[in-house]
Every structure is written in C-alpha cells, then in structure tokens.
GUVEX-544432 format. One record per residue (C-alpha): x, y, z; chain; residue in three letters. Coordinates in Angstrom, 1 decimal. Layout:
      px      py      pz  chain  res
       X       Y       Z      A  ALA
...
end
This chain:
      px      py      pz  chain  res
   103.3   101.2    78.0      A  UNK
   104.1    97.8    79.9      A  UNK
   101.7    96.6    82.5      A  UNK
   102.9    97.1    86.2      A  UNK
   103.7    93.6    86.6      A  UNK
   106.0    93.6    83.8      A  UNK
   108.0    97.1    84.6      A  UNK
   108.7    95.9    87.8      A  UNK
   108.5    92.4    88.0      A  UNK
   112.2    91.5    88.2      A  UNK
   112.8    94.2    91.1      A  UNK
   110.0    92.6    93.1      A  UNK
   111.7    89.0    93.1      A  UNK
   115.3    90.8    93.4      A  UNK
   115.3    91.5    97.2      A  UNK
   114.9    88.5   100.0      A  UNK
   112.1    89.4   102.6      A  UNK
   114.5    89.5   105.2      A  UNK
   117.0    91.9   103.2      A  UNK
   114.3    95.0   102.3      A  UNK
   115.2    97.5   104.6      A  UNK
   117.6   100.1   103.8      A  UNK
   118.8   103.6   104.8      A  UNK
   120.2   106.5   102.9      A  UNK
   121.8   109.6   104.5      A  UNK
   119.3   112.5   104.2      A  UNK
   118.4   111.4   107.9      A  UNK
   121.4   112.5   109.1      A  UNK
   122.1   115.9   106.9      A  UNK
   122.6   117.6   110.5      A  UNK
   125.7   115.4   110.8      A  UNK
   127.3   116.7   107.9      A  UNK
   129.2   119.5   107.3      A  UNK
   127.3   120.0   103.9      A  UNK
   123.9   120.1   105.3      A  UNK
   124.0   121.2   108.3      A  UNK
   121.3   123.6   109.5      A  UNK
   122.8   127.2   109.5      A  UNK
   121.7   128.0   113.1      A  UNK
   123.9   124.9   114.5      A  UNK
   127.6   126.2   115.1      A  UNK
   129.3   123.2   116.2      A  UNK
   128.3   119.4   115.0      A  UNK
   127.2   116.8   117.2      A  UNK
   128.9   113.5   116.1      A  UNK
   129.9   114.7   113.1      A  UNK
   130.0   112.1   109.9      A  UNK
   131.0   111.9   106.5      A  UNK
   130.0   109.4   103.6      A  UNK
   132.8   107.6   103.5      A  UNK
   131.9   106.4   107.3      A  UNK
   128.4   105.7   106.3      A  UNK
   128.7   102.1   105.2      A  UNK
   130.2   100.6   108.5      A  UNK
   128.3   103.4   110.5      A  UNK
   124.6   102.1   109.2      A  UNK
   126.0    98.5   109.8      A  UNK
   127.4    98.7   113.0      A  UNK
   124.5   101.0   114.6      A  UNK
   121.4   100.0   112.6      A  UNK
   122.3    96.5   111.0      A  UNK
   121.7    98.3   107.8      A  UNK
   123.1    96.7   104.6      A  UNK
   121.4    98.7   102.2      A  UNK
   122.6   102.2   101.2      A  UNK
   121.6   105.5    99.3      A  UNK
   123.7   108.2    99.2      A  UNK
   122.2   111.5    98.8      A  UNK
   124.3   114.0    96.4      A  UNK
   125.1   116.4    98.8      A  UNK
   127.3   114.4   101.2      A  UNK
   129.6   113.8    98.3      A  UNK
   133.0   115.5    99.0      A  UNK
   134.3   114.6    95.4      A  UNK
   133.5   113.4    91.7      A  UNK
   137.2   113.0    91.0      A  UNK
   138.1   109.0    90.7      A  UNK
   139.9   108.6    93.8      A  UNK
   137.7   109.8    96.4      A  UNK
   135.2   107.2    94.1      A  UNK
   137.4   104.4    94.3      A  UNK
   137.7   105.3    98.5      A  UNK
   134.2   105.2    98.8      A  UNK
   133.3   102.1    96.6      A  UNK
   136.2   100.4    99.0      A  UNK
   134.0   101.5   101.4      A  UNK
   130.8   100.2   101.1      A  UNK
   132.8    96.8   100.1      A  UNK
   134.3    96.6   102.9      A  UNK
   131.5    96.7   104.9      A  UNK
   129.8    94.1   103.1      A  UNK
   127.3    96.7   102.0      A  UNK
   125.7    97.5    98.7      A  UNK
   124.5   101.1    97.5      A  UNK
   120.7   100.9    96.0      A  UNK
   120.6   104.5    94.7      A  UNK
   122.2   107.9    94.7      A  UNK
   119.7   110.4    95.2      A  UNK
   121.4   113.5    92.9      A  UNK
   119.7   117.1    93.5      A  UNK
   121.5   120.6    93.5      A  UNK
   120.7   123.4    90.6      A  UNK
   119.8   121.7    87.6      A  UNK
   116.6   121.8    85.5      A  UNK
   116.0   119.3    82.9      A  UNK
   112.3   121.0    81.6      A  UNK
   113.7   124.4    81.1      A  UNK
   112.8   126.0    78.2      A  UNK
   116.2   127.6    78.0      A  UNK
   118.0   125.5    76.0      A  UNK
   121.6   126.4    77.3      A  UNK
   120.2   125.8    81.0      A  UNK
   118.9   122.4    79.8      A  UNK
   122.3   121.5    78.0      A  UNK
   123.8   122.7    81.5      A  UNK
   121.7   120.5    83.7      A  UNK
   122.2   117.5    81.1      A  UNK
   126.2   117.7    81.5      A  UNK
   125.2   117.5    85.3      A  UNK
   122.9   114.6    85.6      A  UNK
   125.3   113.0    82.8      A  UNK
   127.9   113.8    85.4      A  UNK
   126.3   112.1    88.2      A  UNK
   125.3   109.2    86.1      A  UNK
   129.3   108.4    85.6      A  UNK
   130.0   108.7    89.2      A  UNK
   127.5   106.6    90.0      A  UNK
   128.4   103.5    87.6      A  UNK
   131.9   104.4    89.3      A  UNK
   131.0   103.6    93.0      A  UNK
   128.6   100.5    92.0      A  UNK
   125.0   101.9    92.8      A  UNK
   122.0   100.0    91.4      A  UNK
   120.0   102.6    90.1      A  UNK
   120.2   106.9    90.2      A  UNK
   117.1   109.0    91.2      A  UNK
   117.0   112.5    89.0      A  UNK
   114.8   115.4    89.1      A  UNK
   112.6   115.2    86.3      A  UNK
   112.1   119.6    86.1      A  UNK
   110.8   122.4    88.1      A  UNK
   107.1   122.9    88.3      A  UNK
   106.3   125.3    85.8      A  UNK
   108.5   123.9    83.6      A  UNK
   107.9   122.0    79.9      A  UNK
   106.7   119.0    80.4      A  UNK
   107.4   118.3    76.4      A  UNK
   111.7   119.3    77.6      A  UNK
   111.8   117.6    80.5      A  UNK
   110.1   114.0    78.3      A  UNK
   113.0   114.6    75.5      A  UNK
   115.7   115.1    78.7      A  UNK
   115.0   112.5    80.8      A  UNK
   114.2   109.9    77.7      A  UNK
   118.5   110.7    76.7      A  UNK
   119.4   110.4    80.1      A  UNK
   117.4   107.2    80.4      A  UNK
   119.6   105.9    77.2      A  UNK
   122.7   106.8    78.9      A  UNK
   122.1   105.4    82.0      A  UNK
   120.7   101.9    79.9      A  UNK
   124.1   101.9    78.4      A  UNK
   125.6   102.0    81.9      A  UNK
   123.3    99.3    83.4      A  UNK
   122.0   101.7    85.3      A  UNK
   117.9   102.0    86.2      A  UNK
   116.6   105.4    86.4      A  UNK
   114.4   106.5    88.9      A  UNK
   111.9   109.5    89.8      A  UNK
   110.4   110.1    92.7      A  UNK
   107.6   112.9    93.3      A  UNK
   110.2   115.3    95.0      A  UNK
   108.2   119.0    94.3      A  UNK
   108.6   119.3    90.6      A  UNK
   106.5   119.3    87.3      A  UNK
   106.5   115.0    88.7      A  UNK
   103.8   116.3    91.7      A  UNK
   101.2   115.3    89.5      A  UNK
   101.1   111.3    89.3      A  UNK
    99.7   112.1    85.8      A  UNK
   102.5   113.8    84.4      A  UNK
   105.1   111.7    86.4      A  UNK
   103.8   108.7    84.6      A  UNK
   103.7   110.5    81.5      A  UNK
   107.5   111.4    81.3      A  UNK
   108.2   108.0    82.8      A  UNK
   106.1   106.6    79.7      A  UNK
   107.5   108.4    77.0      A  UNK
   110.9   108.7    78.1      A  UNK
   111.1   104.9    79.1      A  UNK
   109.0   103.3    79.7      A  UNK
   112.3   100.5    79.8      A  UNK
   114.8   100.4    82.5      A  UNK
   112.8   103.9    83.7      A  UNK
   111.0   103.6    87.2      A  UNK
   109.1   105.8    90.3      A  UNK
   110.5   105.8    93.3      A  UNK
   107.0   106.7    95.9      A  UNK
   108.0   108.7    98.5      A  UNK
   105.7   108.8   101.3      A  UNK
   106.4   112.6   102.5      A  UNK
   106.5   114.7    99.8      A  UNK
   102.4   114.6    98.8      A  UNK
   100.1   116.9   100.3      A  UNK
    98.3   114.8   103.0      A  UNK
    94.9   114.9   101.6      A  UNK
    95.8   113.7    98.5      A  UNK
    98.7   111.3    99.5      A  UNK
    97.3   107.9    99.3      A  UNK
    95.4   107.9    95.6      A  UNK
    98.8   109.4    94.3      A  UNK
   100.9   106.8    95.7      A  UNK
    98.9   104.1    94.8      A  UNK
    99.2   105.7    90.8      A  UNK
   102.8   105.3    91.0      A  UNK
   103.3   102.3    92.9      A  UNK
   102.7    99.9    90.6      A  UNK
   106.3   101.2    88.7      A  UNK
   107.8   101.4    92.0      A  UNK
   112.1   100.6    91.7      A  UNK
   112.4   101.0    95.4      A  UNK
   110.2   103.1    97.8      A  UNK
   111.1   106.1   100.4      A  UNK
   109.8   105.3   103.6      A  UNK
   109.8   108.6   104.7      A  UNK
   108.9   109.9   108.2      A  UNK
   107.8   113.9   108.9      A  UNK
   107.4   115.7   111.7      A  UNK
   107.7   113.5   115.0      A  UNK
   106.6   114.6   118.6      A  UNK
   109.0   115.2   121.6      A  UNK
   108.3   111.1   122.4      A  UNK
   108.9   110.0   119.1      A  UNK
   105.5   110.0   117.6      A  UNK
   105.2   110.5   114.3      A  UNK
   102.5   112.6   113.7      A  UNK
   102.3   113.6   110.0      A  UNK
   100.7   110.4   108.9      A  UNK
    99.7   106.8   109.5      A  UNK
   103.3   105.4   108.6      A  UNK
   102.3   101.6   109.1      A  UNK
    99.3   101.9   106.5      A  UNK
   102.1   103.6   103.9      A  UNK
   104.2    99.9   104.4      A  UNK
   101.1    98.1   104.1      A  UNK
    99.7    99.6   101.2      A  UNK
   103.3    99.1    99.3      A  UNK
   102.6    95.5    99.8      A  UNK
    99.5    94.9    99.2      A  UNK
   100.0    96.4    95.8      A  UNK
   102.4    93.7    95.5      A  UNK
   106.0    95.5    95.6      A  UNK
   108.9    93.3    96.9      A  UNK
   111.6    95.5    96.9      A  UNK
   113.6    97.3    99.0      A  UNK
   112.3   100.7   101.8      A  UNK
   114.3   103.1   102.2      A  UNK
   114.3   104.8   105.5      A  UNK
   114.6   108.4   105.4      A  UNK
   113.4   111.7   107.6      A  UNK
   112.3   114.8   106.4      A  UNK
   110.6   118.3   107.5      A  UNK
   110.2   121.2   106.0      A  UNK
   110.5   122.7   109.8      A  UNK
   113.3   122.6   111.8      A  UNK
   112.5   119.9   115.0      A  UNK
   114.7   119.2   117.9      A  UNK
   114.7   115.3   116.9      A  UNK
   117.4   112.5   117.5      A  UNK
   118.3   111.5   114.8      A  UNK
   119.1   107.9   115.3      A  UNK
   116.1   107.0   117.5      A  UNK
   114.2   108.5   114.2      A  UNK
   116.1   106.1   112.3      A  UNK
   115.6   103.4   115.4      A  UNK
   111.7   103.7   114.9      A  UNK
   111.3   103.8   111.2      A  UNK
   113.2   100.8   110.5      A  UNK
   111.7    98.6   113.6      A  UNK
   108.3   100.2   111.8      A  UNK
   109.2    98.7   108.6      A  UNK
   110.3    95.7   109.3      A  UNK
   107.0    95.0   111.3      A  UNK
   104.7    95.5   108.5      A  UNK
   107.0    93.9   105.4      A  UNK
end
C-alpha cells in the first residue's frame, strides 16, 4: 500500500491556503425541488444547480463546488454542456460530484451489481462531461460483500483512471463505517488514483475522532460537516473547530467542503448555516 504521504501528497500541495474552502449543495436540499422535505408545500427561494455557481459566488465568495447527484435535472449532453458553461462562467471550478440514489456495488446479486455498475459508470461519464476533479461513490450497503464491493470499486477505479478522474469514498453509512474495511477496499481496489473523503458527521460521536484520524491520512478532500445546530446557531453535535484542526495537523492541504446534515428535521437557515461553517473554517485553516 503507499504510505500517506505518498497517496496524497500532490492533493496537499494542489490547493493555495487562501483557496480551501468550498461548498457543495446538500446544504441547501430544502431549496430544491428534488429534495425538498415532504412536509414543506411551497419553497422558500427556490434554486436549481445550474444557479449554484454564481449563487455560492455572489452570497458566500465560494469558488469551490460539489454537486450532489440529486440536484441533477439531466444526464443528457446538453443540460451538461449548460451546466459546465455555468460553473465557467462564474469563474468557479467543481471539486467532486457526490453520486448516491439506489445502487449497490457489494451485492451479492450479481445482476444488481451489473445494475449499479452501469449506474456509477454512468455518473463517471457525466462527470468527465461537466469538468469535476474527482467523483465520490458508495462503496456498498452494510451487510454487503466486502469481497464484491473490492472487485466493483477496483473496475470503477480503472474507469475513472482512464478518465482522469480520482475516486473517492467517504464513510457515508455503508459496509465503509468501519475505517478498517474502508481502507481495505480503498487498498485493494486502488490503492492509485483511489482516495477517502472524512466526513465529520456521519461517525457515531464516541467513536468519531480515532476513525477519522484512520482515514485522514488518504484524505482527497474532507466534508466539513455540521449537525444539529441550536435556535442561535450553535452547533451542538460536536467540537467543529477541533475537526479543522485535527485535518491539519495530520498534515492535509486540500480543500473543506462545507456541508449540513441531520438526520432530524430542524427549523435552521440555511445560509447563516452555511455563513458559520465557512467563517469556522477559514479560522482554523
């Protein structure tokens, strides 16, 4: 396997100090028509990918983009072409495309794995198509072969290679929970152009910090996620500041991405959410 330094050496010199900080849109799913929570009837300021590049510009100063799957409208090549226009245009780049839905790369089915393949290969193409440095993918569901989801991911990782494309997991509630087996498929499906992407919210809080710091060291980009945040706009669920600081004192150079996410619903707003996380960021980096 390579040594930290080597897997992620070039991504660590690749972003300037004072260009780290990015956003994606999973911050804003109540804004979109595609994610928006079933018990809200009518959309307050409504938006739509293709206004996200000069919308995180213009309100956040936000250069850096990643586009979560589900605001997509279209695969077909013109809405692509729109959207890479887009971010152009705004004098943006897109870091990553986060790509979930119904897909399962570990199944033991082998016509749901072949299914789930054609997806991911799918999303791979689209996301060569709009210019995005890398593509995060589900390694499998918990419960799932580990042995599949190793022989998935390592074709996927050769496609995406072929595409110039990096390949990123992140522990996102699948068989990749346990930093063990994450860095097992990410070893024996790569371990070349195949990183982690840490996420901040998605380990049990007990445990959080010794798993991150096992998957840090492979670390593409990281998810500086927020939880659950208090009627001020305290975040509560953990010491966000000591998540930043940890990332670089571990050494990792590259870009945070600013995101939001609770597993209960919260009257928050949205863009002061996004207001404190990246002022948060930005103070510790």
């Amino acid at each position: 396997m390579l040594s930290a330094s080597v897997a992620s050496g070039a991504l660590r010199a690749a972003a300037p100090a004072a260009d780290r900080v990015g956003m994606g849109t999973v911050i804003f799913r109540n804004r979109f028509v595609q994610t928006q929570p079933k018990s809200v009837t009518k959309i307050d300021k409504p938006l739509t990918l293709l206004e996200v590049p000069a919308y995180h510009r213009d309100r956040f100063k936000v250069r850096k983009l990643e586009f979560w799957s589900h605001h997509f409208e279209s695969l077909e090549k013109p809405y692509l072409a729109e959207l890479t226009a887009r971010v152009k245009s705004a004098g943006a780049e897109l870091v990553n495309i986060q790509v979930d839905g119904s897909y399962d790369l570990a199944s033991a089915d082998e016509a749901e794995r072949q299914r789930s393949l054609a997806l991911a290969r799918q999303w791979i193409d689209a996301a060569a198509l709009v210019g995005s440095r890398a593509v995060r993918i589900n390694p499998g569901k918990s419960g799932s072969s580990i042995e599949k989801s190793i022989a998935s991911m390592k074709e996927l990782n050769q496609y995406c290679a072929a595409k110039g494309l990096p390949l990123l997991t992140e522990n996102h509630f699948g068989l990749e929970m346990d930093p063990a087996v994450h860095l097992r498929i990410r070893g024996e499906a790569g371990p070349a152009n195949f990183y982690t992407l840490p996420d901040f919210g998605n380990y049990p809080v007990e445990t959080m910090w010794d798993s991150l710091a096992k998957i840090l060291p492979y670390a593409y980009v990281v998810s500086a996620k927020g939880v659950d945040f208090d009627a001020d706009g305290k975040h509560l669920s953990y010491d966000f500041d000591r998540c930043i600081r940890m990332c670089e004192r571990s050494g990792f150079k590259g870009i945070y991405l600013v995101e939001q996410w609770s597993r209960r619903e919260q009257e928050v707003d949205s863009e002061k959410i996004a207001d404190w996380l990246l002022e948060r960021v930005r103070a510790n980096i």
